[in-house]
C-alpha positions as a Python dict, from the first residue, in 0.01 Angstrom:
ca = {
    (1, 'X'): (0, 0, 0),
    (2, 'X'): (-200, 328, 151),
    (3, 'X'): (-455, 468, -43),
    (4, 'X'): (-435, 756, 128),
    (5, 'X'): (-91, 848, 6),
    (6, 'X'): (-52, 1197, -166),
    (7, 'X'): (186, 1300, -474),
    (8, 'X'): (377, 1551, -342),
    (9, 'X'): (658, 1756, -423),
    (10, 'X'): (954, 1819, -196),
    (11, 'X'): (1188, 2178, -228),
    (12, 'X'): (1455, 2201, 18),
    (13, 'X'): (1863, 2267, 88),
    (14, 'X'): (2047, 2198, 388),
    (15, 'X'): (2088, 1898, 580),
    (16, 'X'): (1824, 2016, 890),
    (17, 'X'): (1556, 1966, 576),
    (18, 'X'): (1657, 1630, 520),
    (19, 'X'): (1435, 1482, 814),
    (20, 'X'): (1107, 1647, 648),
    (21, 'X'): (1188, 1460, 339),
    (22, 'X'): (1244, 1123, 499),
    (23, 'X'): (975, 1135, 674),
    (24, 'X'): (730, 1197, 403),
    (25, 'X'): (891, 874, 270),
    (26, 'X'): (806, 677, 584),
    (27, 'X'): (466, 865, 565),
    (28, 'X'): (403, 640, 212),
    (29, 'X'): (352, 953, 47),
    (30, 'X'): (488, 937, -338),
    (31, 'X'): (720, 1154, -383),
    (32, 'X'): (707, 1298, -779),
    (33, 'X'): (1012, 1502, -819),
    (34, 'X'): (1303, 1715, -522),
    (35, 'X'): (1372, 2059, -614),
    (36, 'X'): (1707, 2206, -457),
    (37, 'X'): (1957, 2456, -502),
    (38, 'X'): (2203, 2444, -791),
    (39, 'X'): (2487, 2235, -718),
    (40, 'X'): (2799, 2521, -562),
    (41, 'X'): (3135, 2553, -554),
    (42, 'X'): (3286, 2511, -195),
    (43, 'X'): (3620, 2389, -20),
    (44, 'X'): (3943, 2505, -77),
    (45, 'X'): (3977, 2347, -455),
    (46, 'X'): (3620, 2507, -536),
    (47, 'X'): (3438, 2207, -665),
    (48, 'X'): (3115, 2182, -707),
    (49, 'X'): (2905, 2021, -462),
    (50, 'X'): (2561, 1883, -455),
    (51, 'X'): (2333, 1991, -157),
    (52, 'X'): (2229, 1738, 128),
    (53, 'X'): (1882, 1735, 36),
    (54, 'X'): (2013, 1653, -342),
    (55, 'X'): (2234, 1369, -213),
    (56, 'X'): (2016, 1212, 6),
    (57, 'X'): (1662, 1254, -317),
    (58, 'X'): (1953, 1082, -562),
    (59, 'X'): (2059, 789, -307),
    (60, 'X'): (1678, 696, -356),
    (61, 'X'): (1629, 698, -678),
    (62, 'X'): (1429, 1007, -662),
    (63, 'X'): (1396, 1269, -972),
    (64, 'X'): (1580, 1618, -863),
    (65, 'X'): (1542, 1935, -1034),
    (66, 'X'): (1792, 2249, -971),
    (67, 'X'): (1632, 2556, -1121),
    (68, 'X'): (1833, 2884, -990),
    (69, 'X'): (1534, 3095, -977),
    (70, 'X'): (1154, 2957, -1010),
    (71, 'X'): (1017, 3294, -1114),
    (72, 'X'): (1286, 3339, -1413),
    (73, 'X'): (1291, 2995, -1534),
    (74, 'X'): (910, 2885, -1736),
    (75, 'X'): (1067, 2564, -1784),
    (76, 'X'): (1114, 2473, -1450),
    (77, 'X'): (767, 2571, -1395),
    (78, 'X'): (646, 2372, -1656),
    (79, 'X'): (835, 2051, -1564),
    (80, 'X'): (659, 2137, -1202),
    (81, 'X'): (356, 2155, -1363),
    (82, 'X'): (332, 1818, -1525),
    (83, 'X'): (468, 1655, -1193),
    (84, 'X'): (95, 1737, -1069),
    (85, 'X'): (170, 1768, -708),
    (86, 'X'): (-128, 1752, -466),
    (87, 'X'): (67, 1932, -201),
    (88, 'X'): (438, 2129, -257),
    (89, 'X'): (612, 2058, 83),
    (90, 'X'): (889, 2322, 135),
    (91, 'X'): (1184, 2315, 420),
    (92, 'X'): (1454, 2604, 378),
    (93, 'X'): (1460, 2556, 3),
    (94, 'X'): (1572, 2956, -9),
    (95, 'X'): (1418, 3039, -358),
    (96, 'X'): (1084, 3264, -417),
    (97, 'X'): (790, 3100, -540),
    (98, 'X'): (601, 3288, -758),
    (99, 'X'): (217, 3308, -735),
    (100, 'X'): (164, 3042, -988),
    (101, 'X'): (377, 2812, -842),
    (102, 'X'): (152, 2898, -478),
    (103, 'X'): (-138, 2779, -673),
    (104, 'X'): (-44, 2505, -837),
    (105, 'X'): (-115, 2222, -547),
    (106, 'X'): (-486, 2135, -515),
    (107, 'X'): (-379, 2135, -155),
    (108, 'X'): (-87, 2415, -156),
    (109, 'X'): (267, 2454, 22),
    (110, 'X'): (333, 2383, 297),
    (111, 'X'): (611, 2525, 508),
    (112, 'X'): (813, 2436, 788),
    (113, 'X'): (911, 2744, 933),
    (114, 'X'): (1070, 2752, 1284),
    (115, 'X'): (995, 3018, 1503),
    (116, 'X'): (633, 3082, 1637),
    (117, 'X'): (499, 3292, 1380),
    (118, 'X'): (414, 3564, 1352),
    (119, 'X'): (712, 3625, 1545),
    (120, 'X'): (1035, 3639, 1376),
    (121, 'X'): (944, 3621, 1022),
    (122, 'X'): (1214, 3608, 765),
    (123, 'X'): (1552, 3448, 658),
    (124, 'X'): (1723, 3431, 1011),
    (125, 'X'): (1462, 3368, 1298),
    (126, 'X'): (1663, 3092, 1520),
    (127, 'X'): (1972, 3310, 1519),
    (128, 'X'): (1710, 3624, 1602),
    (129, 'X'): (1570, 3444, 1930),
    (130, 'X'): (1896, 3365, 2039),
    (131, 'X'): (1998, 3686, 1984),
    (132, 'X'): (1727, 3866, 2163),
    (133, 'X'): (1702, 3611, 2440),
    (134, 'X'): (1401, 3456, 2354),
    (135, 'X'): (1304, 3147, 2644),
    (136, 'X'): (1092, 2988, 2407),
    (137, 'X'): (1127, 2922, 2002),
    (138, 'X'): (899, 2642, 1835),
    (139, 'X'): (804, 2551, 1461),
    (140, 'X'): (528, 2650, 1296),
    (141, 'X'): (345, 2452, 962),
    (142, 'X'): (175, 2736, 761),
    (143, 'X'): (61, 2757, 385),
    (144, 'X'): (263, 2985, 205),
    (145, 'X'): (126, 3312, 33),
    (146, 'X'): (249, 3570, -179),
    (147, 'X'): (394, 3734, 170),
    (148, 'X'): (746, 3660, 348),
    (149, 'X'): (623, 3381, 622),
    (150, 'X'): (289, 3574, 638),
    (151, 'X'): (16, 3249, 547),
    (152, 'X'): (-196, 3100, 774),
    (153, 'X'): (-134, 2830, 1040),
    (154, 'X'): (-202, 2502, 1014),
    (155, 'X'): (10, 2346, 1341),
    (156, 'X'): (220, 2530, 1621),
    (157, 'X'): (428, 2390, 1876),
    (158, 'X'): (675, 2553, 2138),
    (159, 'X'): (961, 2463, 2285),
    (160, 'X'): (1255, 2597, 2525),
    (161, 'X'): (1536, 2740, 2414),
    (162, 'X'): (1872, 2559, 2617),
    (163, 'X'): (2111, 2767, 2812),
    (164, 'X'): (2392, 2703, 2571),
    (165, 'X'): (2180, 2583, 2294),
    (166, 'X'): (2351, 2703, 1931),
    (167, 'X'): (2145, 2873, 1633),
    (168, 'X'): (2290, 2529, 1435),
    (169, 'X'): (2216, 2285, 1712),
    (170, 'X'): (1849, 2459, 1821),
    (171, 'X'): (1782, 2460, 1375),
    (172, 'X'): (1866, 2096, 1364),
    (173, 'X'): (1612, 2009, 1698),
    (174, 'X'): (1351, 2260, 1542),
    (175, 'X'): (1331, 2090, 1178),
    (176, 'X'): (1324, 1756, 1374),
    (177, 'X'): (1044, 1857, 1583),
    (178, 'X'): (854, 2017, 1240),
    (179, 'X'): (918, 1677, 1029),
    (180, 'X'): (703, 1515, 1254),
    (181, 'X'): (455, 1774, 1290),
    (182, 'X'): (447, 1880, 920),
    (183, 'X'): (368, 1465, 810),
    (184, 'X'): (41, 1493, 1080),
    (185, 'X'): (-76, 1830, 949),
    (186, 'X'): (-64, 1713, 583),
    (187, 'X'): (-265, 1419, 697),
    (188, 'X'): (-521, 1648, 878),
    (189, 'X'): (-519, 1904, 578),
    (190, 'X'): (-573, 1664, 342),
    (191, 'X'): (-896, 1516, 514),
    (192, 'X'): (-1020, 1854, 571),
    (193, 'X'): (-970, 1789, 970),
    (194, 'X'): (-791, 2135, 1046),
    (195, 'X'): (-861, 2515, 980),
    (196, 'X'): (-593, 2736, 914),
    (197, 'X'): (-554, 3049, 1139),
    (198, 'X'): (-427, 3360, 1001),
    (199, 'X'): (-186, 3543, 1135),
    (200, 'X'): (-238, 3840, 1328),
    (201, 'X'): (11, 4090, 1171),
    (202, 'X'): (-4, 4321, 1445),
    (203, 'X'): (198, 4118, 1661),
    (204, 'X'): (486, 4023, 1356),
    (205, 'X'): (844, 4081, 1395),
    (206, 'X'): (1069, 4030, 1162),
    (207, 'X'): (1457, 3920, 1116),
    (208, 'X'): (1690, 4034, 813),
    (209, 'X'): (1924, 3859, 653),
    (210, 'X'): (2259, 3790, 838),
    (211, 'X'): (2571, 3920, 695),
    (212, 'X'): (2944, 3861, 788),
    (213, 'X'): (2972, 4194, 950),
    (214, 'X'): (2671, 4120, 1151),
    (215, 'X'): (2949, 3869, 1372),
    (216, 'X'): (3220, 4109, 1476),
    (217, 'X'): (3219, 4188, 1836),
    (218, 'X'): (3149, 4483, 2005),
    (219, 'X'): (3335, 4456, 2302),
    (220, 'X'): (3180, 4745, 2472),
    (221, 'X'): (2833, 4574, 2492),
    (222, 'X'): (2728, 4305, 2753),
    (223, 'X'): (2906, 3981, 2830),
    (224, 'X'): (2539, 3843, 2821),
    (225, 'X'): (2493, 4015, 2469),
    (226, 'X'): (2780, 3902, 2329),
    (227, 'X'): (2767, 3534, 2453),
    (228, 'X'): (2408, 3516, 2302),
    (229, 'X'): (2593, 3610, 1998),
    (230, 'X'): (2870, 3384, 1962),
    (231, 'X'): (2536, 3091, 2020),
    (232, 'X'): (2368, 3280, 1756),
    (233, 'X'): (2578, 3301, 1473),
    (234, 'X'): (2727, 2913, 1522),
    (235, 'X'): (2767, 2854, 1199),
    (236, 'X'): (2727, 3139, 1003),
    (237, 'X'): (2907, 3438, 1016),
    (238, 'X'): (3055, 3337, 1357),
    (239, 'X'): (3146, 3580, 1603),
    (240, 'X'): (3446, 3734, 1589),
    (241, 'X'): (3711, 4000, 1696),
    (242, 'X'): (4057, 4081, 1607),
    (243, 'X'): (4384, 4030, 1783),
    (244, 'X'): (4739, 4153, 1601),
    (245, 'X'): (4555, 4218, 1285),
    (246, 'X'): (4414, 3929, 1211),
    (247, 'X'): (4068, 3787, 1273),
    (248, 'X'): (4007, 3552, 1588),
    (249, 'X'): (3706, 3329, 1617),
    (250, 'X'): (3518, 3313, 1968),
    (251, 'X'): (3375, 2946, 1947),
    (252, 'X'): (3240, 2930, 2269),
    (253, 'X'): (3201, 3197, 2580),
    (254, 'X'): (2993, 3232, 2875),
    (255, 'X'): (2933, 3522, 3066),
    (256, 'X'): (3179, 3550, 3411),
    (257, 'X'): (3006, 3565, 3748),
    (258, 'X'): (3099, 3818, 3969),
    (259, 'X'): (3223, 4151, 3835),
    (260, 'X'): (3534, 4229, 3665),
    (261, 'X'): (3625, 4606, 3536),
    (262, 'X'): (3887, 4696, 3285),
    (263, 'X'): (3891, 4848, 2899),
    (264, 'X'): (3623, 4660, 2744),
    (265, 'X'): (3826, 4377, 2475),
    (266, 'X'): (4099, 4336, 2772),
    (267, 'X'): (4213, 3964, 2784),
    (268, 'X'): (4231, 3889, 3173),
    (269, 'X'): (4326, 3553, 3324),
    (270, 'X'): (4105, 3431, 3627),
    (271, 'X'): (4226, 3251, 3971),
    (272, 'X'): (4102, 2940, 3831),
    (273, 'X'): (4335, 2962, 3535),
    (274, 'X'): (3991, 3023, 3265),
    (275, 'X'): (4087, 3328, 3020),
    (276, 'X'): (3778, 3579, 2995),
    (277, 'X'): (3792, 3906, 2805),
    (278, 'X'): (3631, 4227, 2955),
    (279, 'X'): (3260, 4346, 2819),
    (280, 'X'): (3107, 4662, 2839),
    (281, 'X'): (2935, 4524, 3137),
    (282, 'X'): (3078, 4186, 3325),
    (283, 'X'): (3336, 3935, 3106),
    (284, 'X'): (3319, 3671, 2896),
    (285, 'X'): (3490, 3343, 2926),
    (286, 'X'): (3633, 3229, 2653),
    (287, 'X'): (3664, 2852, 2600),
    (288, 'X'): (3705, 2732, 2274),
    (289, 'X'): (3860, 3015, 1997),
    (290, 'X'): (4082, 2981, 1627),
    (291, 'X'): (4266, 3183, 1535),
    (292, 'X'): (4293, 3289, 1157),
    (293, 'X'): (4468, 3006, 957),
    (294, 'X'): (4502, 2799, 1247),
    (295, 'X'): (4280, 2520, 1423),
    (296, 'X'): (4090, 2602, 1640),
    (297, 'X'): (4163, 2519, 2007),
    (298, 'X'): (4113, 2562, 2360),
    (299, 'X'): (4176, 2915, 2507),
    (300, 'X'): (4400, 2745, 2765),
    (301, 'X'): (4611, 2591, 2492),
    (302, 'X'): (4595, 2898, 2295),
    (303, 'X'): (4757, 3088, 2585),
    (304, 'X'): (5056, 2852, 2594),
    (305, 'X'): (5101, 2964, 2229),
    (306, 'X'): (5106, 3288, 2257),
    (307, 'X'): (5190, 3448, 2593),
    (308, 'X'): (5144, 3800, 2513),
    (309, 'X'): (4771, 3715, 2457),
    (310, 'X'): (4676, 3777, 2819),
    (311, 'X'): (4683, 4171, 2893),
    (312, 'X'): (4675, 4208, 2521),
    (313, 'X'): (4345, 4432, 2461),
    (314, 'X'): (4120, 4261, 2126),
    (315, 'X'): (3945, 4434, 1857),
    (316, 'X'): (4172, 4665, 1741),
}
């Protein structure tokens, strides 16, 4: 066995963190204790359900701990405390940690955080780039510090953003990509092989928090806007519009080539049979939509469902 291995505590959610936490596994590293999210109630029967990162800890025997709030909770702390982590390795775990918590770890916390900081800090920088048509995202490994994303650098790599590429498919590549770069940075932290770089605030940007709202289309923007959209908000809120009252998911769209004119929000069908819906500027095809309370489906088969859909003018 290593003697090199660290004792290090894990805090993360979703399934995109579960590749960080393997791989400090694989690393040798012993892992003293997971902290997650409470367990929530989801589905349509509202049971409660354990989060990825707690499923996958508990299939390997590993201790988990579900605090709702670090700062509020001195027991949580405590029972952190006496896991004496060198290092606190944290991947979307989505709770604050307080400034005692920060200095707990002879070696800190470490973050996964995937944009190229100190560009898009915040809750919401994947969907961000999409949305503002970044070419190039990337993950960056920084110690956290009493700021939002605002510690300094310990690794930074880029990558390009796809053509189609989704905010959920681009997360899942991104915390990939930072598993594998957060186990080499620990290494080189912990033998005092790399210098962190702070970050130059003067060149931050920042993302809020998404909210449904944020996905309902504005049909009198771009076809290019509004495409980057629907990729952006894949899975959460979605983008979406209404037709008849009720609320119709665009699940995926492309801008049109060539130039089409109408009311923006008309639904037009092409010569080649593809149903796009008139933008501000230019169309959008639509391929893939649901309708409320229905599966979703291809627009072609949707249009065989409902006839009046074509010429029928969305949003209202």
């Amino acid at each position: 066995m290593s003697d090199d291995r660290l004792r290090v505590v894990f805090m993360g959610t979703p399934a995109f963190a579960v590749p960080a936490l393997r791989a400090l596994i694989e690393r040798g590293h012993v892992v003293a204790g997971v902290f997650t999210q409470p367990d929530r109630r989801a589905g349509r029967g509202r049971k409660l359900r354990a989060s990825p990162i707690k499923i996958f800890a508990e299939k390997r025997g590993l201790p988990v701990f579900q605090p709702s709030s670090l700062r509020q909770d001195a027991d949580a702390r405590l029972e952190l405390a006496d896991l004496a982590p060198d290092a606190i390795i944290v991947a979307a775990y989505g709770l604050f940690l307080p400034d005692d918590v920060l200095r707990l770890p002879r070696l800190g916390c470490l973050n996964i955080h995937p944009s190229l900081l100190p560009r898009h800090r915040g809750p919401s920088p994947v969907s961000t780039a999409i949305l503002e048509g970044d070419e190039m995202s990337g993950v960056t490994i920084m110690l956290l510090d009493e700021g939002v994303d605002t510690g300094p650098i310990l690794a930074q790599t880029e990558t390009r953003i796809a053509e189609c590429e989704t905010a959920e498919g681009l997360t899942e590549r991104l915390f990939s990509l930072g598993s594998e770069m957060l186990v080499a940075a620990l290494d080189l932290w912990e033998r005092g092989q790399i210098a962190p770089t702070p970050q130059n605030d003067d060149e931050a940007s920042f993302t809020k928090r998404l909210e449904r709202e944020d996905g309902r289309i504005d049909w009198s923007r771009s076809a290019e806007d509004i495409a980057r959209m629907v990729r952006a908000f894949i899975p959460w809120p979605g983008a979406f519009t209404a037709r008849q009252g009720r609320t119709l998911k665009i699940l995926n769209a492309r801008p049109v080539r060539g130039a089409l004119e109408g009311t923006p929000g008309t639904v037009v069908e092409l010569e080649d049979s593809t149903i796009a819906v008139i933008a501000g500027e230019g169309a959008l095809t639509v391929e893939r939509l649901q309708l409320e309370g229905r599966q979703a489906m291809r627009a072609a088969d949707f249009v065989r469902g409902y006839r009046d859909f074509v010429g029928s003018i969305l949003g209202g």
